[in-house]
C-alpha positions as protocol buffer text, in pm:
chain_id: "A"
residue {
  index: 1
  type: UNK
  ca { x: -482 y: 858 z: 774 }
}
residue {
  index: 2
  type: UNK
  ca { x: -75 y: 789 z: 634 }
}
residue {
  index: 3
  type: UNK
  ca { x: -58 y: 528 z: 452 }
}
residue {
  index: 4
  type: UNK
  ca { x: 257 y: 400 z: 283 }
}
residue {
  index: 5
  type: UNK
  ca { x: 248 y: 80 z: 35 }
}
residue {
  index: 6
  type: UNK
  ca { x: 562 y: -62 z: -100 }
}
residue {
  index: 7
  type: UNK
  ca { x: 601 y: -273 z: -413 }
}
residue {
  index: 8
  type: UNK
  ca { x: 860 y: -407 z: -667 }
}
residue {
  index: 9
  type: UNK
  ca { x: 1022 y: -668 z: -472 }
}
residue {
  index: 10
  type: UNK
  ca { x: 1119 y: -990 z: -570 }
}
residue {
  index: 11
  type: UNK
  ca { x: 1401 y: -1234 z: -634 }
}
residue {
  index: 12
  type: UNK
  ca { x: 1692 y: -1168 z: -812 }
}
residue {
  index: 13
  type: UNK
  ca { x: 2042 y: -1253 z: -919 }
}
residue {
  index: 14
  type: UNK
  ca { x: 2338 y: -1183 z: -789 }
}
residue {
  index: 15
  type: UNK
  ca { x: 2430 y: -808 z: -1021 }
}
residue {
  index: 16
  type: UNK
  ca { x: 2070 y: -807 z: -1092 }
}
residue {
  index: 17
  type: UNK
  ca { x: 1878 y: -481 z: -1078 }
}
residue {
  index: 18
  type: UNK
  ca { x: 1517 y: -417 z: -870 }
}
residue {
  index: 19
  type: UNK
  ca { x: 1312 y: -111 z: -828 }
}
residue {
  index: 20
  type: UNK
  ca { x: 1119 y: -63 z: -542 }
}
residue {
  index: 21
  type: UNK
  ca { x: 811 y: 178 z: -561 }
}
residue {
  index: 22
  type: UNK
  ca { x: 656 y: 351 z: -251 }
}
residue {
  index: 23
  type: UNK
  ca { x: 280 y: 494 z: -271 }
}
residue {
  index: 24
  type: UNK
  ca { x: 199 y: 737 z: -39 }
}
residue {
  index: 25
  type: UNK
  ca { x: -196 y: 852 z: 61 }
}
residue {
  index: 26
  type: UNK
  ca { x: -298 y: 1108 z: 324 }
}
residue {
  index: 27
  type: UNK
  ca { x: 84 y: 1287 z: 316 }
}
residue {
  index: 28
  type: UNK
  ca { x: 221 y: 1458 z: 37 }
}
residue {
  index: 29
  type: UNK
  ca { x: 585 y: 1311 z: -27 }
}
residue {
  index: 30
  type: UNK
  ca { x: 734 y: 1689 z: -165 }
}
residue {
  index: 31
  type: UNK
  ca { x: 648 y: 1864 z: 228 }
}
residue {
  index: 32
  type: UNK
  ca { x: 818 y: 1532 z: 413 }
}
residue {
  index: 33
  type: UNK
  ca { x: 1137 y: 1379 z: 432 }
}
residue {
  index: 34
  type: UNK
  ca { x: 1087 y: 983 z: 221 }
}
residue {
  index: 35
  type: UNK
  ca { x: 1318 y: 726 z: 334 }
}
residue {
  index: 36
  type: UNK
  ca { x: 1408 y: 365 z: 292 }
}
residue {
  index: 37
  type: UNK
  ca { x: 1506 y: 145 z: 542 }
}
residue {
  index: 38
  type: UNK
  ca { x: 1591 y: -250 z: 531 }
}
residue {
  index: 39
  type: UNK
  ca { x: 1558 y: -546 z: 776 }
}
residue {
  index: 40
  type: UNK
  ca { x: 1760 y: -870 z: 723 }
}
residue {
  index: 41
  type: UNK
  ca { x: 1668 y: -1127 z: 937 }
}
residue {
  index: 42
  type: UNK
  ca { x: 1799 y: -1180 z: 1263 }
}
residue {
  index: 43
  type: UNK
  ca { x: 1941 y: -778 z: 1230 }
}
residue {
  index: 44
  type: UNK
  ca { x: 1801 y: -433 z: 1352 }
}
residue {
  index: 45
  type: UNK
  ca { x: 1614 y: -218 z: 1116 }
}
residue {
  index: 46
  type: UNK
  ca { x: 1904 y: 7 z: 918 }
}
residue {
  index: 47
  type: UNK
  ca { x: 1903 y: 297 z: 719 }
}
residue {
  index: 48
  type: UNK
  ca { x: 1921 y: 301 z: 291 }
}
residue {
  index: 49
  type: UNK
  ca { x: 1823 y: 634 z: 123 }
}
residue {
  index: 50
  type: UNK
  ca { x: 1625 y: 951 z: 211 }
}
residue {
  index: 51
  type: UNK
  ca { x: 1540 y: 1238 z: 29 }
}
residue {
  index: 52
  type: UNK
  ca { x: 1399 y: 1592 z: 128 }
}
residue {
  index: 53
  type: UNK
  ca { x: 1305 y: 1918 z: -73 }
}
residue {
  index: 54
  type: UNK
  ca { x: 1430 y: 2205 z: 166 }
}
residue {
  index: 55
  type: UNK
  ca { x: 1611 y: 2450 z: -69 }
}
residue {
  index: 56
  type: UNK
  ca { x: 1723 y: 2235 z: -289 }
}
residue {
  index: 57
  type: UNK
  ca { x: 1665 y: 1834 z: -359 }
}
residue {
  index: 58
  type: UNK
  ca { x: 1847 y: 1624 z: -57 }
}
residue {
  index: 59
  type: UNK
  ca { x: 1960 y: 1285 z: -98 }
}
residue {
  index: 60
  type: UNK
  ca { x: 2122 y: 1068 z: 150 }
}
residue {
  index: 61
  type: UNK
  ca { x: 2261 y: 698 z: 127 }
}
residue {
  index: 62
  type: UNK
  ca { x: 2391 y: 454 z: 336 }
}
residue {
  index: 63
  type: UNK
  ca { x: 2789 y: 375 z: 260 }
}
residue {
  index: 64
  type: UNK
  ca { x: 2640 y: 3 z: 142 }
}
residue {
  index: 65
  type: UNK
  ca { x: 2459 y: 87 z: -99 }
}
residue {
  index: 66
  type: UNK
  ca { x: 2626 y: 443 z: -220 }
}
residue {
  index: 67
  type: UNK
  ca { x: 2676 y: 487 z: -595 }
}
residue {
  index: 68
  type: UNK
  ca { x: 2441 y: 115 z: -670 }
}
residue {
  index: 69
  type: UNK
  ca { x: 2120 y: 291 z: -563 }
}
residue {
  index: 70
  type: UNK
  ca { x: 1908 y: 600 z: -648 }
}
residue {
  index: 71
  type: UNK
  ca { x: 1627 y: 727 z: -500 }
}
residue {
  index: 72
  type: UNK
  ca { x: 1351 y: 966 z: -672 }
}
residue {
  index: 73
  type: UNK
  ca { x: 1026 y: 1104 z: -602 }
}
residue {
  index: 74
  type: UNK
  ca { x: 712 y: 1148 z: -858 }
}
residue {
  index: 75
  type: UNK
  ca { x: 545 y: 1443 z: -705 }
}
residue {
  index: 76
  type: UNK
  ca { x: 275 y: 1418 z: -968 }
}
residue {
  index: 77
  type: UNK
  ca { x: 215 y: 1033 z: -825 }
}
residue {
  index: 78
  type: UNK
  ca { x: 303 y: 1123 z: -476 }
}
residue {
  index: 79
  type: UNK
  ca { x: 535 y: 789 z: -520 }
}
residue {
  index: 80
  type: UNK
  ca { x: 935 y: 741 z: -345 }
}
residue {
  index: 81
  type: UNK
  ca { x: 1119 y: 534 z: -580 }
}
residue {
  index: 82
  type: UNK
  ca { x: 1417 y: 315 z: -515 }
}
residue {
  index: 83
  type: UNK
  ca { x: 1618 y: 205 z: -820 }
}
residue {
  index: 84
  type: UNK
  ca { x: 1923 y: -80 z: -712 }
}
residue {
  index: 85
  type: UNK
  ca { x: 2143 y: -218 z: -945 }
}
residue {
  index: 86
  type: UNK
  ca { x: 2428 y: -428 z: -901 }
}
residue {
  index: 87
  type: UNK
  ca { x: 2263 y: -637 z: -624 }
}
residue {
  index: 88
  type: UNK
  ca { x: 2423 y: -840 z: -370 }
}
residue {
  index: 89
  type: UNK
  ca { x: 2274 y: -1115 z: -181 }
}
residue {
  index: 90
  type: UNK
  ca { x: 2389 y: -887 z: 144 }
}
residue {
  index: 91
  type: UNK
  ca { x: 2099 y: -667 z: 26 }
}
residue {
  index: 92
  type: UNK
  ca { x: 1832 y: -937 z: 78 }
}
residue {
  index: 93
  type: UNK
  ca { x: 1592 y: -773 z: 328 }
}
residue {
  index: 94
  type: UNK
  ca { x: 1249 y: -634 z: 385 }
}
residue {
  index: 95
  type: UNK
  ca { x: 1253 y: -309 z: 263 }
}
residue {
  index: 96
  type: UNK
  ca { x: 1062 y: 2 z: 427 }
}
residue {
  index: 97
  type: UNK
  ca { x: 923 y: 292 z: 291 }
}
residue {
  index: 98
  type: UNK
  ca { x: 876 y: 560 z: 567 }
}
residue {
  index: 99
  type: UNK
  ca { x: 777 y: 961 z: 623 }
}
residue {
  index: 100
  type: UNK
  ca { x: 897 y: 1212 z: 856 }
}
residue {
  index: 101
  type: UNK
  ca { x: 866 y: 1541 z: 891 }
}
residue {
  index: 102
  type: UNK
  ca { x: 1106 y: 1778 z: 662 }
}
residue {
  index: 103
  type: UNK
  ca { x: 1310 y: 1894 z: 919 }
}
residue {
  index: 104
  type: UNK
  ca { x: 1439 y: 1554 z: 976 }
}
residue {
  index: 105
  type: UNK
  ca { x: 1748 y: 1470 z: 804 }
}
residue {
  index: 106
  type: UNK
  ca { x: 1622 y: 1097 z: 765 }
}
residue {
  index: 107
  type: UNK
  ca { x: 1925 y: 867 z: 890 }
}
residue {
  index: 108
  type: UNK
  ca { x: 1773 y: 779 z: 1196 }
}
residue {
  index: 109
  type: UNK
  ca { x: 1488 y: 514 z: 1231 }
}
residue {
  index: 110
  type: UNK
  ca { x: 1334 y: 749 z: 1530 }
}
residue {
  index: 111
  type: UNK
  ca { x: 1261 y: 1042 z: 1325 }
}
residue {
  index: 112
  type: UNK
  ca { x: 962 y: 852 z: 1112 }
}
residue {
  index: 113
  type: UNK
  ca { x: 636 y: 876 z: 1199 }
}
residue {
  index: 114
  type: UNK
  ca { x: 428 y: 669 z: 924 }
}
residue {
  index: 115
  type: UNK
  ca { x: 592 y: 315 z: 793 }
}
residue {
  index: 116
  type: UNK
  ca { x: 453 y: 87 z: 478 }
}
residue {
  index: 117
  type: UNK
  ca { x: 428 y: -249 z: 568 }
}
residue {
  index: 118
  type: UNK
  ca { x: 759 y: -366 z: 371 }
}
residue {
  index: 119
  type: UNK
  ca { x: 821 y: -549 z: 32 }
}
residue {
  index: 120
  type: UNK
  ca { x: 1067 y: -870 z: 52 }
}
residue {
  index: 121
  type: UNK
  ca { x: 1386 y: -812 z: -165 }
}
residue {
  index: 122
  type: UNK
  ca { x: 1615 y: -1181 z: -206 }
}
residue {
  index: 123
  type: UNK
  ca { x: 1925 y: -1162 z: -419 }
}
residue {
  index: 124
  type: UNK
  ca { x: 2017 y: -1553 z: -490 }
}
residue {
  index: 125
  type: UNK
  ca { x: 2155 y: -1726 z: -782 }
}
């Protein structure tokens, strides 16, 4: 049994900084592609980060969010990390932790398998 649970979330300012945390049990985060997705209401599910082991550490981000966040993996917790800084209150979502398989590349919503049930991120002054 996959199970993903996200944490970390919270309200925030406008340039504040949050860091979302994303425990994983029954899959092992270094042999799967980890991603983060977000949800704002009234919009579709889109892509945030990913990152894969295959070769060499792969990170991907969405052009939103590009050079404000970082994702990072604890291997020794089996824990995804996403650390966002300069936050705007366009990045008020639910955010997702999900798992696919390593071959994935991890942009896509379809290629997860396994989804936490989502932490609430508001940024409002």
């Amino acid at each position: 049994q996959v199970q993903l649970v996200e944490s970390g979330g919270g309200l925030v300012q406008p340039g504040g900084s949050l860091r979302l945390s994303c425990a994983a049990s029954g899959r092992t985060v270094s042999s799967y592609t980890m991603g983060w997705f977000r949800q704002a209401p009234g919009k579709e599910r889109e892509f945030v980060s990913s990152i894969k082991w295959e070769d060499g550490m792969y990170t991907s981000y969405a052009g939103a969010v590009k050079g404000r966040f970082t994702i990072s993996r604890d291997d020794a917790k089996n824990t995804v990390s996403l650390e966002m800084n300069s936050l705007k209150p366009e990045d008020t979502a639910v955010y997702y932790c999900g798992t696919a398989p390593l071959r994935s590349i991890g942009i896509r919503e379809s290629e997860y398998d396994y989804w936490g049930q989502g932490t609430q991120v508001t940024v409002s002054s």
